[in-house]
N, C-alpha and C positions, 0 to 999 in steps of 0.2 A: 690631253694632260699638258701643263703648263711645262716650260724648260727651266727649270729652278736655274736660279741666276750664277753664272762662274765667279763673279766678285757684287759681294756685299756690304755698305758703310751701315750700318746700323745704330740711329742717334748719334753718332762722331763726334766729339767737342775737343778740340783743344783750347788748352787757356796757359797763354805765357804773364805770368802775374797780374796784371789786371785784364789784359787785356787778350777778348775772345776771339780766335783765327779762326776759327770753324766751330760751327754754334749749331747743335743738334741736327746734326745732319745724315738723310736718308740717300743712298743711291743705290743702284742696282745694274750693273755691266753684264750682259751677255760673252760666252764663250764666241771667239773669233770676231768683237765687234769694237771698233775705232768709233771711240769716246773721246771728245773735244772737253777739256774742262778750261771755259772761257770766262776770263774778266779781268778786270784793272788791277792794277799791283794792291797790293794788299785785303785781295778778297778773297784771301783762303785754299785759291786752287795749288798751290804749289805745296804749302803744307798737308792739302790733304793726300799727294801723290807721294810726299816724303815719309808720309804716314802709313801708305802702301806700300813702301819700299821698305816699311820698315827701320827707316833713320829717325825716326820720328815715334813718341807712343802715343796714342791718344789718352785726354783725359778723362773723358768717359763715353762710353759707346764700345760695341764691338766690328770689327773688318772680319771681315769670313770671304775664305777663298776654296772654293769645290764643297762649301758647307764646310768649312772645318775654319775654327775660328784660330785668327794669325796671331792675337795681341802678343801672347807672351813666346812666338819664333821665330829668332834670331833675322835678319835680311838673310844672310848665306844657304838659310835655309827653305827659303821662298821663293828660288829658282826663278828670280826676277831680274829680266835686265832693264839698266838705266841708262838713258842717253841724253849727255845736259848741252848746254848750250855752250861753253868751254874744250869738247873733245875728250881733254883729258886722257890726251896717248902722252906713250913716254915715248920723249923727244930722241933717246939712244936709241930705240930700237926701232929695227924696219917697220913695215910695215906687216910683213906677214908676221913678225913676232907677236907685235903689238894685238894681232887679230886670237895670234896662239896664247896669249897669258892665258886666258879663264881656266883656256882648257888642259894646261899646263898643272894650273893650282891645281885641278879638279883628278890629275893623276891621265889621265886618257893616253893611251898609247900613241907615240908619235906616228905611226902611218897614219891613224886615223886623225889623227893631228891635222898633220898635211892634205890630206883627202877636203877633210870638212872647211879647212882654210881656201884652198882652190875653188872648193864650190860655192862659199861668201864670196870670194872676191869675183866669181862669175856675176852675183844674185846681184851687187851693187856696181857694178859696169865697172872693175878696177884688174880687168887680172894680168894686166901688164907691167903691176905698179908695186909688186909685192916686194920688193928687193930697196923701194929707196925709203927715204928716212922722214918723219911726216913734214919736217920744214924746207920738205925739197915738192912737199904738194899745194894746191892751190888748198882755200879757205874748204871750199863746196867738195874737194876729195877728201880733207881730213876728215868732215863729218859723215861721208861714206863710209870710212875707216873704223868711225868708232860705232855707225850704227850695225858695221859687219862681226866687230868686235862684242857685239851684244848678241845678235843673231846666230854666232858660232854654238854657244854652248845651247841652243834652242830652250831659251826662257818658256815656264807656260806662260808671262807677260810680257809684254814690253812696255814701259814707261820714258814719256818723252818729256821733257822740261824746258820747252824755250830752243828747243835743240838749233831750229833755223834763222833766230834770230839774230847774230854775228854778221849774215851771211848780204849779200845784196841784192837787189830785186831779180834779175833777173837767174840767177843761182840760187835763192830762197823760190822762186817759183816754183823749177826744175825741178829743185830735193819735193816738195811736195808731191807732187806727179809719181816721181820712185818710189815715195816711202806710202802712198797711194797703190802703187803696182805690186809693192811684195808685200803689203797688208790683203790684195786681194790673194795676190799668190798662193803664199804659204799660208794662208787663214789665221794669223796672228790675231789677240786678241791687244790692241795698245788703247793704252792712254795717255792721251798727248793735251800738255798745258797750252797755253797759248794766251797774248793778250790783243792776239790779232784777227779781228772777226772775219776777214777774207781770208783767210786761213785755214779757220775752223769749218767756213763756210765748203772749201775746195775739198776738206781731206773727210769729214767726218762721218759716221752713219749717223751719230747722234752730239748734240751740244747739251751741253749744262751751264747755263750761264749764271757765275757765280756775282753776288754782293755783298760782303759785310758777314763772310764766314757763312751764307746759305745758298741753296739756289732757287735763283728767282726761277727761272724756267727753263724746264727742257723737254728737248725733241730733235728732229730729223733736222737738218739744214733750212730747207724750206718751209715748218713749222715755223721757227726761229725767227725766219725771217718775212713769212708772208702773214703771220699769225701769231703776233708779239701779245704779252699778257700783262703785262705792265709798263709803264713809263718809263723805266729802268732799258729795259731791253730791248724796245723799241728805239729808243736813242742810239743805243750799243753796238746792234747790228745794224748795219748802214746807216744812211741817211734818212730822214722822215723829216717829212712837216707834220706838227702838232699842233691840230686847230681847239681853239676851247671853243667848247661848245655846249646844250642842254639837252637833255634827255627828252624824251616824249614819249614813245611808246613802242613796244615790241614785242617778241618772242627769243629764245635764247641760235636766233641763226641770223636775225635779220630785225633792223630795228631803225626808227626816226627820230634823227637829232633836230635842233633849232641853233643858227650860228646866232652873233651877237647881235647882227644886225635884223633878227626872223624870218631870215632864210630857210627850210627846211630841208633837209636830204635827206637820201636814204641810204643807209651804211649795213655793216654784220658788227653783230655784237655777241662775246662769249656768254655775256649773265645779261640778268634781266634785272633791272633798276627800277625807282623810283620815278616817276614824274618828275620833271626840274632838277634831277642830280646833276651836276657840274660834271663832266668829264672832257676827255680830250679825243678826239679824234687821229688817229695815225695815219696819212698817207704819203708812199713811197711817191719820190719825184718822178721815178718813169713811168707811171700810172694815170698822168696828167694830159688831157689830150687838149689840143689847142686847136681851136679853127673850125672848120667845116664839121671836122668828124666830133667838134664836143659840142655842138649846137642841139644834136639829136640826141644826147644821151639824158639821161632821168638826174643825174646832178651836173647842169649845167648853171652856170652862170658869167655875169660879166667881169672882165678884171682889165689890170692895168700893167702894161710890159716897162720893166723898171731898169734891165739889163739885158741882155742877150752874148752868153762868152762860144766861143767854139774849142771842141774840147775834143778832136780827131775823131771819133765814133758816133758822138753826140753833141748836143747844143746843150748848153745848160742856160738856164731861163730864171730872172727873178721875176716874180711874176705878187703884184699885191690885189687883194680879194675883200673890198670892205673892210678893211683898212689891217686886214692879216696879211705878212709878206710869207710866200710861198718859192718853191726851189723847184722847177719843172725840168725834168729830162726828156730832152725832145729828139726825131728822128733829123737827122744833119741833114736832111732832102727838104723840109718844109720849106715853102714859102717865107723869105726874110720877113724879118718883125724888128724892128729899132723903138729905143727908149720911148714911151711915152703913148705906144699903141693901144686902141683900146681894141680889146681882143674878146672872143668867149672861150672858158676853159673849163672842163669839163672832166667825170668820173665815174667809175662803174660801182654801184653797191656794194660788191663783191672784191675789191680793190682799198674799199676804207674801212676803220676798225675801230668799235671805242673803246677805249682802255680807261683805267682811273690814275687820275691828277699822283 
């Protein structure tokens, strides 16, 4: 028997006067499961999580949460907490207060008050810190602060908005990792916006990569990213070379293009095309082997070394192919290569992708 979904967007549309933020849209969240909704500013994901929170109505479609449809229930009453990118503590009170409102509003007896505050300020590595005031904490503690502040009254959700974004790399890394540890922990089910694909990429079970108020695609981390489905998202999530190229022939796992110059390789493909359809080839730059090891492989050919930068972990390589410039990420051990090398560089079928233009 299937697990009927814990949250449902069922056709979703909002429309602020002309123009459409979320355009008939389907999704479907599992109970206890960290949902990434990813993409560029003004593609819908943030409306559509304000729209689960309840600040927001939709204009047509229905949200259902445990099967019980939310449209017309109050936020206060969808026992949902939100964590923005702002904090958003009140700057007079400690910080144990600050953690105590909800549950303050909420009437709860103050032992258990206390109790439940202690054991947040355990879950987010702060319980030394409850007495000072939030402008006496660093950036990376406040946001601890407010996500203990959410976690107190035990939402059945959590909604995250941008939360790490204020923060700076090496602090925005960390909170990932935490807010990773007590989604596995406590079995939280969140949904966290983001318009940062190494982000989505570190924390999520699943991505929804949004465009123009839909989603273009979703799936696992590694779906996302080894196994893009459009043009769009293939760009999105990391870097990719996009070769054009023609179609020739195949089956829906495995198929033969022709580059411009009638080259042939062999790639995977999700559909099955036409003869001579124009499409694009996707391949990631670490994917690229150079030298000895790409002489032997089934798409091998000659190309032309145009740069070569060092980049601590890796080499990054421009590398041009019949007159396509290519971006290779190579192991920092190879054999040096300077401007102007002519090299063989090489791919594994399983490795390239055709997607459409």
């Amino acid at each position: 028997m299937t697990e009927q979904p814990y949250i449902e967007f069922r056709k979703v549309s909002k429309v602020f006067g002309s123009l459409t933020v979320v355009d008939h849209l389907d999704l479907t969240i599992n109970k206890g499961e960290f949902v990434s909704l990813l993409g560029p500013s003004g593609s819908g994901k943030t409306t559509l999580l304000m729209m689960l929170a309840g600040f927001e109505d939709p204009t047509a479609g229905d949200i259902l949460l445990g099967g019980s449809v939310l449209n017309r229930t109050p936020p206060y009453k969808r026992n949902m907490g939100v964590v923005f990118q702002n904090y958003a503590l009140f700057p007079h009170l400690s910080v144990a207060e600050n953690i105590a409102f909800p549950l303050k509003r909420r009437g709860v007896a103050k032992a258990e008050i206390a109790e439940r505050v202690n054991r947040v300020l355990e879950m987010v590595q702060l319980p030394d810190q409850s007495e000072k005031l939030p402008s006496q904490l660093s950036g990376g503690q406040q946001q601890r602060v407010a996500l203990a502040r959410t976690l107190v009254f035990e939402p059945n959700v959590v909604l995250m908005d941008e939360p790490l974004g204020a923060l700076d790399k090496n602090l925005r890394e960390q909170m990932q990792y935490d807010i990773r540890r007590l989604h596995r922990d406590l079995g939280l089910t969140i949904v966290f916006v983001t318009h940062d694909q190494s982000e989505a990429l570190t924390m999520s079970d699943r991505i929804a990569v949004f465009n123009h108020g839909k989603i273009e695609q979703i799936g696992t981390p590694q779906d996302i990213y080894d196994r893009p489905n459009t043009h769009f998202v293939a760009e999105f999530i990391g870097e990719t070379n996009l070769i054009p190229v023609k179609y020739r022939e195949g089956d829906h796992s495995r198929c033969s293009v022709t580059t411009k110059t009638g080259k042939d390789l062999e790639v995977t493909s999700p559909v099955t095309l036409f003869r001579g359809t124009e499409v694009l080839l996707s391949l990631r730059p670490e994917h690229i082997e150079l030298g000895d090891s790409a002489e032997g492989l089934e798409n091998a050919m000659p190309a032309r070394i145009s740069d070569v930068v060092y980049q601590g972990d890796h080499l990054r390589a421009d590398i041009e192919v019949d007159g396509t410039k290519l971006v290779a990420r190579l192991g920092r051990h190879l054999p040096p290569h300077d401007p102007g090398d002519e090299v063989f560089i090489g791919f594994r079928p399983q490795n390239a992708r055709v997607i459409l233009p």
